[in-house]
MDAnalysis code that builds the backbone (N, CA, C; Angstrom):
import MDAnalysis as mda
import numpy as np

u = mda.Universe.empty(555, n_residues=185, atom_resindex=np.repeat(np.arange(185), 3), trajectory=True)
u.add_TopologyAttr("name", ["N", "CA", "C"] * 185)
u.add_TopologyAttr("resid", np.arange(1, 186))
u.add_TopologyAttr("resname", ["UNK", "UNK", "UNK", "UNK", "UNK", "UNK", "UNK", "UNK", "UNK", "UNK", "UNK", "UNK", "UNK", "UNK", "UNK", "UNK", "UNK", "UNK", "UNK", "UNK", "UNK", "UNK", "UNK", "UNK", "UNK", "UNK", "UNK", "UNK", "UNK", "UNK", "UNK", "UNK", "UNK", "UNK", "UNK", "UNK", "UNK", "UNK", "UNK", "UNK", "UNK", "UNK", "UNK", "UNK", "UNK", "UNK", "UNK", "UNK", "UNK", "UNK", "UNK", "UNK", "UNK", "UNK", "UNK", "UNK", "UNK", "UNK", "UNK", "UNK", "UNK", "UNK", "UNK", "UNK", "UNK", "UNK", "UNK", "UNK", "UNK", "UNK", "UNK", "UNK", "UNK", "UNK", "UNK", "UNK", "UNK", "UNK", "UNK", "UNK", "UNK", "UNK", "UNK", "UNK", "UNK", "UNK", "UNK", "UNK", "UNK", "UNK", "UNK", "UNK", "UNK", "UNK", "UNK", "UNK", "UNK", "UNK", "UNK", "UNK", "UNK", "UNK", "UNK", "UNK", "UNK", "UNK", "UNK", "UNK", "UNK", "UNK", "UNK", "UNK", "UNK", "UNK", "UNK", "UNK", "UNK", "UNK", "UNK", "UNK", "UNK", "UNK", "UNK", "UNK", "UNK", "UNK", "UNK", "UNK", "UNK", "UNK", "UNK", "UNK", "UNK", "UNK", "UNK", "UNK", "UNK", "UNK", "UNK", "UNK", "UNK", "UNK", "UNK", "UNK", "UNK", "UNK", "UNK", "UNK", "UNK", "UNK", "UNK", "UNK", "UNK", "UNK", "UNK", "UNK", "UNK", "UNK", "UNK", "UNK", "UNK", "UNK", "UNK", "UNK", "UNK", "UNK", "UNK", "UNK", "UNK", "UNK", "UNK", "UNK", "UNK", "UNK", "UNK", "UNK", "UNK", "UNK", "UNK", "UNK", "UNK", "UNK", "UNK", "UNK", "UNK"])
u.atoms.positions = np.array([
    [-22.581, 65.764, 23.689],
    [-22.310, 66.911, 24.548],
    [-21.434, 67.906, 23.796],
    [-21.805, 69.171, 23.705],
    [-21.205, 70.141, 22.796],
    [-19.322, 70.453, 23.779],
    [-18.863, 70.530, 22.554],
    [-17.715, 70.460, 23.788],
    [-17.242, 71.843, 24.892],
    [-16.501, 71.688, 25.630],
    [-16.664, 72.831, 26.656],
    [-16.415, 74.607, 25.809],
    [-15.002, 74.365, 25.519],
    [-14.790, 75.760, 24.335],
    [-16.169, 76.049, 23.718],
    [-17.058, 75.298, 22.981],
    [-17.712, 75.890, 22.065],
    [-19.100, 76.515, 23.509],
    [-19.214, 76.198, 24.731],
    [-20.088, 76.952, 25.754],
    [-19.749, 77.927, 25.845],
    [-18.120, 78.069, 26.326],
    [-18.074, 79.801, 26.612],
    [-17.991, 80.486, 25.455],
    [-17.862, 79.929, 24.058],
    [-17.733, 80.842, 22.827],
    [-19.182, 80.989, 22.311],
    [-20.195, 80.387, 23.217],
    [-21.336, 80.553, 22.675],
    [-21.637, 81.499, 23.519],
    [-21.386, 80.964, 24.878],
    [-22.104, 82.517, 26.250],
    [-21.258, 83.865, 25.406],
    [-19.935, 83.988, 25.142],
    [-19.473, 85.207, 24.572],
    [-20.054, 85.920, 23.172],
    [-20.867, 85.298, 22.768],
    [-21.642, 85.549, 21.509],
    [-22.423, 86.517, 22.118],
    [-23.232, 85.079, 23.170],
    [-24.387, 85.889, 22.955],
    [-24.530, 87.407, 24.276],
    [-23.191, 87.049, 24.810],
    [-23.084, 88.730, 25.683],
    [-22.859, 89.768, 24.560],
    [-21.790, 89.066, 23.531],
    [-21.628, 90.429, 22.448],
    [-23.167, 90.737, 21.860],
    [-24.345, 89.997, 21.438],
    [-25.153, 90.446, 20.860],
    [-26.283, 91.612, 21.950],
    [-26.304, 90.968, 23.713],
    [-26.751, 91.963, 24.183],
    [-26.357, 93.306, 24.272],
    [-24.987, 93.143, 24.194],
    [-24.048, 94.440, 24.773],
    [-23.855, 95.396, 23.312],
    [-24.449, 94.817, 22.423],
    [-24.696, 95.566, 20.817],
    [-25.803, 96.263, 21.109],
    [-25.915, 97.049, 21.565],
    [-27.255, 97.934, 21.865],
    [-28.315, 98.191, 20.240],
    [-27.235, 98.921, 19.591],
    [-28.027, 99.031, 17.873],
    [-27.961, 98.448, 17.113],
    [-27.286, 96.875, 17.493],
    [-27.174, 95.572, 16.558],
    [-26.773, 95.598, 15.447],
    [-25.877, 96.195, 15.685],
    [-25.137, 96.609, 13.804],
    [-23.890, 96.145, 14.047],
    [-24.007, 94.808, 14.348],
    [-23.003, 94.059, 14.423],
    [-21.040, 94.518, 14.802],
    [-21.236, 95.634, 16.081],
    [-19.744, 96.166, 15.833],
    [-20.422, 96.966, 17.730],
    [-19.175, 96.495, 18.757],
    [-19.583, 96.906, 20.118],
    [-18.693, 98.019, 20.109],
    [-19.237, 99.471, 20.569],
    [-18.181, 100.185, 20.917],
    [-18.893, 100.830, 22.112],
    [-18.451, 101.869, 22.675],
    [-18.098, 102.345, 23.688],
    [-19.657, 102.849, 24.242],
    [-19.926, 103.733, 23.343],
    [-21.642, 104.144, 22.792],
    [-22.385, 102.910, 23.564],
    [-22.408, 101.863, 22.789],
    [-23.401, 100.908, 23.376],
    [-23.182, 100.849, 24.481],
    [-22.325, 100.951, 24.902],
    [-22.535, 100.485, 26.931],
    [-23.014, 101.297, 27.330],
    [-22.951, 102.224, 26.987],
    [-23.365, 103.784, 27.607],
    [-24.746, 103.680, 27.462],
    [-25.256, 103.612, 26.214],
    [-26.569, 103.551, 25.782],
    [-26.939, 102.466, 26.595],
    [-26.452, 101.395, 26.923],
    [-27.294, 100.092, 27.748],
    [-27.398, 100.543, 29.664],
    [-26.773, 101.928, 29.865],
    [-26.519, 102.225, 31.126],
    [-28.253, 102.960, 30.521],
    [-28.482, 103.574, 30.043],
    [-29.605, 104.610, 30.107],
    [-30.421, 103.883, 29.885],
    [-30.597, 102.374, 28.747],
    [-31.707, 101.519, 29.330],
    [-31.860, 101.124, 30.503],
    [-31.094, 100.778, 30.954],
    [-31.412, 99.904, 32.311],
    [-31.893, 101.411, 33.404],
    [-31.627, 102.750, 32.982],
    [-32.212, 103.753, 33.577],
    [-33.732, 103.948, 33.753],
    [-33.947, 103.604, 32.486],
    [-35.571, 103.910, 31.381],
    [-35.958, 102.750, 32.243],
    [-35.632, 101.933, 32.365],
    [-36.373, 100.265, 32.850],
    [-36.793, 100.277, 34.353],
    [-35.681, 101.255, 34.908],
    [-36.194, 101.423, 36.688],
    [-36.435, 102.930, 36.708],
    [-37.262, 103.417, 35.828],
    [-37.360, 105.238, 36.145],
    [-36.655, 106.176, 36.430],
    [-35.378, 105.931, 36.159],
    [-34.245, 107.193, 36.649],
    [-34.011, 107.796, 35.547],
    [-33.736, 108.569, 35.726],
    [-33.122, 109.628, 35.263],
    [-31.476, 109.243, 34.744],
    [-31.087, 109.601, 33.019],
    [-29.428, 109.257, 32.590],
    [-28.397, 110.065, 33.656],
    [-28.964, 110.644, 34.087],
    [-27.665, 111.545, 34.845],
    [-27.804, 111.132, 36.547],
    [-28.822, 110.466, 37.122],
    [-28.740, 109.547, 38.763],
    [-27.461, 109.343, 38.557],
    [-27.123, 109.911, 40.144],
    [-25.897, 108.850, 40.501],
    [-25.574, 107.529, 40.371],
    [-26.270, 106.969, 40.403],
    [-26.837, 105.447, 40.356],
    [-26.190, 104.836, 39.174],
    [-26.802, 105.671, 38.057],
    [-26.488, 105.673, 36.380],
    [-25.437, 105.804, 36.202],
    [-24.991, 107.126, 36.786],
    [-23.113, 108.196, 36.426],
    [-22.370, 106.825, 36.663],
    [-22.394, 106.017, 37.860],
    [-21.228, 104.588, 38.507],
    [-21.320, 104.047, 37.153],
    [-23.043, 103.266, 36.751],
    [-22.626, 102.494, 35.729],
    [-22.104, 102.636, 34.369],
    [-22.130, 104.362, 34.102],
    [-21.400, 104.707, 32.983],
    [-20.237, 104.902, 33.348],
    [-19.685, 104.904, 34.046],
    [-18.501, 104.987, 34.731],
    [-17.631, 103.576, 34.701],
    [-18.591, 102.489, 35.186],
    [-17.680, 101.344, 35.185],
    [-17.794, 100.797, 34.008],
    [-18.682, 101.290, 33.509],
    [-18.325, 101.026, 31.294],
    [-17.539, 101.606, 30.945],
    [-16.752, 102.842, 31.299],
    [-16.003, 103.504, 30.850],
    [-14.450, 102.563, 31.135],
    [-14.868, 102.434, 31.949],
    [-13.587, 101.543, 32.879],
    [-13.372, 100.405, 32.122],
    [-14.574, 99.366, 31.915],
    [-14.002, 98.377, 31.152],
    [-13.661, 98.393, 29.994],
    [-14.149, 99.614, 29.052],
    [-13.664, 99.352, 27.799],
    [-12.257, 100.085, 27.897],
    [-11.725, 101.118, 28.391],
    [-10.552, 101.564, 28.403],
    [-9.352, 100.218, 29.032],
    [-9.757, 99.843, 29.841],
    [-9.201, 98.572, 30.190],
    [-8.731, 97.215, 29.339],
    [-9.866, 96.971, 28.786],
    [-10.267, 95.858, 28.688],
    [-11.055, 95.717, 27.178],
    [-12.208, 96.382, 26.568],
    [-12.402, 96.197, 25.424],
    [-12.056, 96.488, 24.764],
    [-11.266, 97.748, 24.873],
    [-10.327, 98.865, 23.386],
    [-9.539, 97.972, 22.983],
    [-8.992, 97.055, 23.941],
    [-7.334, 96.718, 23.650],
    [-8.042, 95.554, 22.985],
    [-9.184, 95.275, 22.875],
    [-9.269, 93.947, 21.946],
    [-9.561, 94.447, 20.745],
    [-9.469, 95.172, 19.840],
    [-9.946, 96.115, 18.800],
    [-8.284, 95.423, 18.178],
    [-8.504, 94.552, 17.559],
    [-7.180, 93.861, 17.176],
    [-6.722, 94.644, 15.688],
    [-7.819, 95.328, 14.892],
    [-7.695, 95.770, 13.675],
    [-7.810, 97.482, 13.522],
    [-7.805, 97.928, 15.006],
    [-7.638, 99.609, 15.360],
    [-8.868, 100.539, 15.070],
    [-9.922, 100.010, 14.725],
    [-11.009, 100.887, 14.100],
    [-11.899, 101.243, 15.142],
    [-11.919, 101.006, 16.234],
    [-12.685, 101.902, 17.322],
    [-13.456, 100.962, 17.868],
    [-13.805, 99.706, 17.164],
    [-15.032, 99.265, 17.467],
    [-14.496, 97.762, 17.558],
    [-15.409, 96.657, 18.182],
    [-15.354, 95.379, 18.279],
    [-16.269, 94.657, 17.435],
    [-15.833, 93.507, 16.733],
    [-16.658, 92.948, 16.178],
    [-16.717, 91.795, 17.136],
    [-17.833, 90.733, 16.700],
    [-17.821, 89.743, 17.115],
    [-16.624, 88.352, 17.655],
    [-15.892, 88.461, 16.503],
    [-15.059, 87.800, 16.698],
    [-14.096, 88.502, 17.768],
    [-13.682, 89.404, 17.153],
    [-12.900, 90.281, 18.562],
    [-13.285, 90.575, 19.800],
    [-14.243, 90.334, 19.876],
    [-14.931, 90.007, 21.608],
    [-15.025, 88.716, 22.178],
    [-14.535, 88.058, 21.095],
    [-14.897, 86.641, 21.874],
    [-12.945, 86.327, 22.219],
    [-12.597, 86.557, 21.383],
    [-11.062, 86.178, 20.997],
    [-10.308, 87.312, 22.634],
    [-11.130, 88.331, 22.375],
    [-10.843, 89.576, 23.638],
    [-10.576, 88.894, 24.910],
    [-12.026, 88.497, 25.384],
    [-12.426, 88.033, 26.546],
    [-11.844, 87.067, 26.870],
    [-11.633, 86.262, 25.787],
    [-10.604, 84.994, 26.244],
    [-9.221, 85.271, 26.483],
    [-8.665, 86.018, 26.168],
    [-6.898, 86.470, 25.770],
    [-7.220, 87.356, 27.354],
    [-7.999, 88.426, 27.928],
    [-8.148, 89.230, 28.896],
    [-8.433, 88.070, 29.974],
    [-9.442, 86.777, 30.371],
    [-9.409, 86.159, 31.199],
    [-8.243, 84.995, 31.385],
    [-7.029, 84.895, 30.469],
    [-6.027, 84.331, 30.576],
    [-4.909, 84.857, 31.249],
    [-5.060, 86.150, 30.527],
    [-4.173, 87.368, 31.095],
    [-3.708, 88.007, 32.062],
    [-4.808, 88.404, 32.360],
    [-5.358, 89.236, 33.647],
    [-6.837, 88.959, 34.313],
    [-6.795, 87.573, 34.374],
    [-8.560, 86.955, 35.078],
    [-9.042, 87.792, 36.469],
    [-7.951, 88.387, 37.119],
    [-8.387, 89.082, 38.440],
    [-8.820, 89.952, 37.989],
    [-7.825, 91.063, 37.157],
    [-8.259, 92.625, 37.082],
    [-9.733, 92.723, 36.543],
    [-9.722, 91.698, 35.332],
    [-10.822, 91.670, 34.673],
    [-12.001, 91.370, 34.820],
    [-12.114, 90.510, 36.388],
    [-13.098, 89.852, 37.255],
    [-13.284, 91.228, 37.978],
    [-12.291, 91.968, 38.435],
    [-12.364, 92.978, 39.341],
    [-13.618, 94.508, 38.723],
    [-13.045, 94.451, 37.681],
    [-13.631, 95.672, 36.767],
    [-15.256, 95.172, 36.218],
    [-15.309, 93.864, 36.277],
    [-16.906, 93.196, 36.071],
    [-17.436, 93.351, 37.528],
    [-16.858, 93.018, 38.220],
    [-17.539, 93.058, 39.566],
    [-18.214, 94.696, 39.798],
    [-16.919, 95.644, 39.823],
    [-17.303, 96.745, 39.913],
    [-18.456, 97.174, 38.682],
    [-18.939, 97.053, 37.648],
    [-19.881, 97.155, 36.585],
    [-21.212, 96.425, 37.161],
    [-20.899, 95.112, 37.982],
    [-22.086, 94.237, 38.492],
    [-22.720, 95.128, 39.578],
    [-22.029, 95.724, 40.228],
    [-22.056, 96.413, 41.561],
    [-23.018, 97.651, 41.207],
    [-22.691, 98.400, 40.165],
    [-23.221, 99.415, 40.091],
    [-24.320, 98.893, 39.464],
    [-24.867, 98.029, 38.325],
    [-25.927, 97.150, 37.618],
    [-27.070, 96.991, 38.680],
    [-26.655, 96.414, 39.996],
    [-27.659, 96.275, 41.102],
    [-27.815, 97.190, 41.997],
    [-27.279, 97.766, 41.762],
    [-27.817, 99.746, 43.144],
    [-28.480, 99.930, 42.343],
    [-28.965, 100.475, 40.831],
    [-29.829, 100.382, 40.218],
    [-31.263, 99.932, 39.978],
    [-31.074, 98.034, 39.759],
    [-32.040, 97.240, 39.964],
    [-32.724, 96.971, 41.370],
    [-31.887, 96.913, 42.431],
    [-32.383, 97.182, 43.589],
    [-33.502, 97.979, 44.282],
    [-34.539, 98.289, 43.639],
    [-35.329, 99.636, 43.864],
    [-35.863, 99.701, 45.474],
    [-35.671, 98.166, 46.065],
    [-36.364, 98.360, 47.801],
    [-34.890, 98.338, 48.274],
    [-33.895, 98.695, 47.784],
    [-32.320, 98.876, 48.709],
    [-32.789, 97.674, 49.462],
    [-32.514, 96.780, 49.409],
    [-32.493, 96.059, 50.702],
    [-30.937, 94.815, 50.579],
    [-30.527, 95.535, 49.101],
    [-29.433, 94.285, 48.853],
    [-29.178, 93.529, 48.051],
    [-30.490, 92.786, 47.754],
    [-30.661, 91.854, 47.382],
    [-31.787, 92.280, 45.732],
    [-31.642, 91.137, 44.665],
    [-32.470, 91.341, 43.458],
    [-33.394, 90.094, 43.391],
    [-34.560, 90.443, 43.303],
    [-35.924, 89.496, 43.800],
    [-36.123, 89.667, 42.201],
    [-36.811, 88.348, 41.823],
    [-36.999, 87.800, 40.330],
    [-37.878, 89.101, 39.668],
    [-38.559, 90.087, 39.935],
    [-39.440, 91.097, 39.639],
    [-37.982, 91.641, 38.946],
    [-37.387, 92.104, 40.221],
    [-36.606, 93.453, 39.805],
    [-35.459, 92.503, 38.570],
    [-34.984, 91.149, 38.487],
    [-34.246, 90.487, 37.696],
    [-34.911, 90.457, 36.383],
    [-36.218, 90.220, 36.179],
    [-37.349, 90.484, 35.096],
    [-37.117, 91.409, 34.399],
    [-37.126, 92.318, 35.173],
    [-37.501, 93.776, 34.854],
    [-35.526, 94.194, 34.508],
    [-34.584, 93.955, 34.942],
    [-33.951, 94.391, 34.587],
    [-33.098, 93.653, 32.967],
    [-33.383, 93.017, 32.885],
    [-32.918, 92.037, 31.529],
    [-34.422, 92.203, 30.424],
    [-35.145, 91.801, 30.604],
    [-36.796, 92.070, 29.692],
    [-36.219, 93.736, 29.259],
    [-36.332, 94.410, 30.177],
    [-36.411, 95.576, 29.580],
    [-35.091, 96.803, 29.115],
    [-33.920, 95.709, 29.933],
    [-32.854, 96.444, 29.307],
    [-32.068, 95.640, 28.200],
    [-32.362, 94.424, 28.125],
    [-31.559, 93.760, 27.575],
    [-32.493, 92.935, 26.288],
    [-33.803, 92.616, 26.624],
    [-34.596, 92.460, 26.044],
    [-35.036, 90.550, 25.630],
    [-34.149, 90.370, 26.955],
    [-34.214, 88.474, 27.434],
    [-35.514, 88.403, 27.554],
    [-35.594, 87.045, 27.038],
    [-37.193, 86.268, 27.016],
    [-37.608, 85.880, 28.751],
    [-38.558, 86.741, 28.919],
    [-38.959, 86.270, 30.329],
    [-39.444, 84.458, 30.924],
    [-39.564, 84.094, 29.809],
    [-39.601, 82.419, 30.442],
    [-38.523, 82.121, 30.537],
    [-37.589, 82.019, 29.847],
    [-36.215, 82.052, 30.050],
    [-35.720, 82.419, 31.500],
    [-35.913, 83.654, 31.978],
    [-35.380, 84.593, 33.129],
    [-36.128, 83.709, 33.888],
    [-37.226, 83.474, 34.130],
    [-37.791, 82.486, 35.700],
    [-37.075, 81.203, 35.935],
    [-36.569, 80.417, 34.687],
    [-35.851, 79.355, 34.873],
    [-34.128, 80.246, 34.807],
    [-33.892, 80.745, 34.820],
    [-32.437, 81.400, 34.863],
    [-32.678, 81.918, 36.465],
    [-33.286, 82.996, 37.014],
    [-33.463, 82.867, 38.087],
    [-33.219, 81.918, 39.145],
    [-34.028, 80.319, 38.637],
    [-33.817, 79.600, 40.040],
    [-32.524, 79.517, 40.055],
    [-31.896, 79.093, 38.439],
    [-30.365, 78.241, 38.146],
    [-29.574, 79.263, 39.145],
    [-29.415, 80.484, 38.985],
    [-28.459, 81.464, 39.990],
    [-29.128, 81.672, 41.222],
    [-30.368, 81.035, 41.452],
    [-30.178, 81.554, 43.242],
    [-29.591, 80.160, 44.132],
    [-29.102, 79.987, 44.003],
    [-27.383, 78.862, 44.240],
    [-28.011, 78.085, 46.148],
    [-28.529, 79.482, 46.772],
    [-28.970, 79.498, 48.170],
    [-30.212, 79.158, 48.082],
    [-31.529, 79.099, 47.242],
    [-32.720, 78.939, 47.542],
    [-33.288, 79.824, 48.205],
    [-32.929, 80.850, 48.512],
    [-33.541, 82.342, 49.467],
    [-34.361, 82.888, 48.208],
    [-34.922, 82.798, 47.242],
    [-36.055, 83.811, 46.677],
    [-35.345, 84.908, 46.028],
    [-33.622, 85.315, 45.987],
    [-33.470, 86.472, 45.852],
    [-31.914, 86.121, 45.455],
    [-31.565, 87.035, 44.546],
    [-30.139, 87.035, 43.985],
    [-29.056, 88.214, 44.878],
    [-28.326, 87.524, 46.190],
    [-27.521, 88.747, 46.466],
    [-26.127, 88.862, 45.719],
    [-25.377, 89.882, 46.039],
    [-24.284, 90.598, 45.414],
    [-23.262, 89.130, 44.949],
    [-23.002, 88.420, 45.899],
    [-22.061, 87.348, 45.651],
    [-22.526, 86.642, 44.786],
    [-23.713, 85.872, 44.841],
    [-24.021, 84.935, 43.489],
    [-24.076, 85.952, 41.928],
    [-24.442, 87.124, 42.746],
    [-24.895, 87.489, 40.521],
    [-23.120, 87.938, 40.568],
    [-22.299, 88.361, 41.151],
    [-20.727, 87.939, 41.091],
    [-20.500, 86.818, 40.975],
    [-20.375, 85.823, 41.403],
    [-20.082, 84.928, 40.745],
    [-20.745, 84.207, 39.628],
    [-22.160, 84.284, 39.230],
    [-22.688, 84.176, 38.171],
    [-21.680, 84.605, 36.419],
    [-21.710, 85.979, 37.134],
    [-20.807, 86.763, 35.915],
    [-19.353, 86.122, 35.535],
    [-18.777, 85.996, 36.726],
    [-17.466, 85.481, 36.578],
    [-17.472, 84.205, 35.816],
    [-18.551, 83.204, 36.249],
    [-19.127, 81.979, 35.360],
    [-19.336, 82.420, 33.931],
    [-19.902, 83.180, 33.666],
    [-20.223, 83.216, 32.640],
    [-19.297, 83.825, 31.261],
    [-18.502, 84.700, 31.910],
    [-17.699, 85.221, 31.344],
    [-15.848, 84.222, 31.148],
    [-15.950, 83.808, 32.049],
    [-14.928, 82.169, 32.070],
    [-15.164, 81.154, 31.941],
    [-15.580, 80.821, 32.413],
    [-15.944, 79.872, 32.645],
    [-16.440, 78.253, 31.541],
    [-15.615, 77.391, 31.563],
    [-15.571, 76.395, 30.107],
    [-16.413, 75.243, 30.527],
    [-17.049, 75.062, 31.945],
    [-17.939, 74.319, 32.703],
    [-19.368, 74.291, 31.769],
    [-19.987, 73.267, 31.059],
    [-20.925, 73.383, 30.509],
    [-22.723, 73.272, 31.458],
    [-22.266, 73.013, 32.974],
    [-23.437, 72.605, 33.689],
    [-23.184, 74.374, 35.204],
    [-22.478, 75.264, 34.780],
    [-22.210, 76.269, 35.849],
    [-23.056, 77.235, 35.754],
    [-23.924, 77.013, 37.185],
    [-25.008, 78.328, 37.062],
    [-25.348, 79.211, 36.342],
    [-23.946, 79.488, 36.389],
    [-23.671, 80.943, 35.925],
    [-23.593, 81.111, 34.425],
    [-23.827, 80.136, 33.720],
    [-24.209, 79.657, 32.240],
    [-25.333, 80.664, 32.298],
    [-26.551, 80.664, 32.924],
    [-28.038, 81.198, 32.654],
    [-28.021, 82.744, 33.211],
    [-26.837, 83.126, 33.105],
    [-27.103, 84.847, 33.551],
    [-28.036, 85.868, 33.298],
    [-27.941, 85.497, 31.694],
    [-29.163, 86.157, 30.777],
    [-29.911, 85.166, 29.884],
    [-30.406, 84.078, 30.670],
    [-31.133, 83.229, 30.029],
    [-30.787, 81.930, 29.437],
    [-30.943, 81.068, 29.067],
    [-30.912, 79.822, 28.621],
    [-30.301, 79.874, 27.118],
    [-29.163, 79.236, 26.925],
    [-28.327, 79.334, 25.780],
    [-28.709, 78.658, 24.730],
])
C-alpha cells in the first residue's frame, strides 16, 4: 500500500499538471485564466459570460490568496514542487480559508457546467467538462463519476463535488472519493 503522504503528493501533481494549461512546467496566473476560457469553449460561452467573469474571478482570488504566496523563490510563477509544498503549508495553515476560496472557484466551475440549471452535474455535463477542459480520459471520468456520486442519485450536486475537492486537495485518506475528482490516479 503506497503510503498515505505519497496519495496526496501524487493527487497534487497531478492537479498541478491540469492546472498547467501550456505545460511548460511553471503554474501562473495566465493558466487559470486560460483554463476559465476552456471550460467556456467546452460549454459554448462566450470569455466574457458572467458565468466565466465569477470563474476568472475566483482564480483571481485564489492565486492572490493562496498561490502567489507559494512562489517560495519570487519569480511569478509556481513550479511543481512549489505547488505541492504550497498546498500543503496553505491546508495546514489556513484549511478553512483555503477550503472557502476552492469552494467559491467550485461554485462558479458548476453554474457553468450546469447547462439545464437545475443544480445538479449529470455525467454528460461532468464528461464534457474535464474531456474538454481539462483533457481527462473519459473511461476514467465514468468510473470517477460513480466514486463521487457518494448518494447514488445519477448526478453530482454542489455538496459532494465540495467535498470531493476538499478530499482531494487534503486529504491523506488513500480510499476517499474524492481521490477520483479528475480521474483515477
Amino acid at each position: 500500500m503506497e503510503a498515505a503522504t505519497g496519495v496526496l503528493d501524487k493527487k497534487l501533481a497531478r492537479a498541478f499538471a491540469m492546472l498547467d494549461v501550456d505545460a511548460d512546467g511553471n503554474l501562473r496566473e495566465d493558466d487559470l485564466l486560460a483554463l476559465s476560457n476552456r471550460l467556456a469553449a467546452a460549454f459554448g460561452m462566450s470569455d466574457d459570460a458572467m458565468k466565466v467573469a465569477r470563474l476568472r474571478e475566483s482564480f483571481t482570488q485564489l492565486w492572490a490568496h493562496d498561490l502567489s504566496t507559494m512562489d517560495s523563490d519570487r519569480d511569478g510563477q509556481l513550479d511543481r514542487a512549489e505547488f505541492i509544498a504550497g498546498m500543503r503549508k496553505a491546508a495546514a495553515n489556513d484549511r478553512d480559508g483555503l477550503l472557502q476560496r476552492l469552494s467559491v472557484m467550485v461554485h462558479a466551475w458548476m453554474d457553468i457546467c450546469d447547462t439545464d440549471g437545475n443544480g445538479l452535474i449529470s455525467e454528460d455535463e461532468f464528461q464534457t467538462m474535464y474531456v474538454k477542459s481539462l483533457g481527462a480520459s473519459p473511461a476514467d471520468l465514468k468510473v470517477a463519476f460513480a466514486k463521487l456520486d457518494v448518494d447514488g442519485d445519477g448526478t453530482l450536486g454542489r455538496d459532494e463535488i465540495r467535498r470531493a475537492t476538499e478530499e482531494y486537495y487534503t486529504s491523506e485518506d488513500p480510499h476517499a472519493p474524492g481521490n477520483w475528482l479528475f480521474g483515477n490516479l
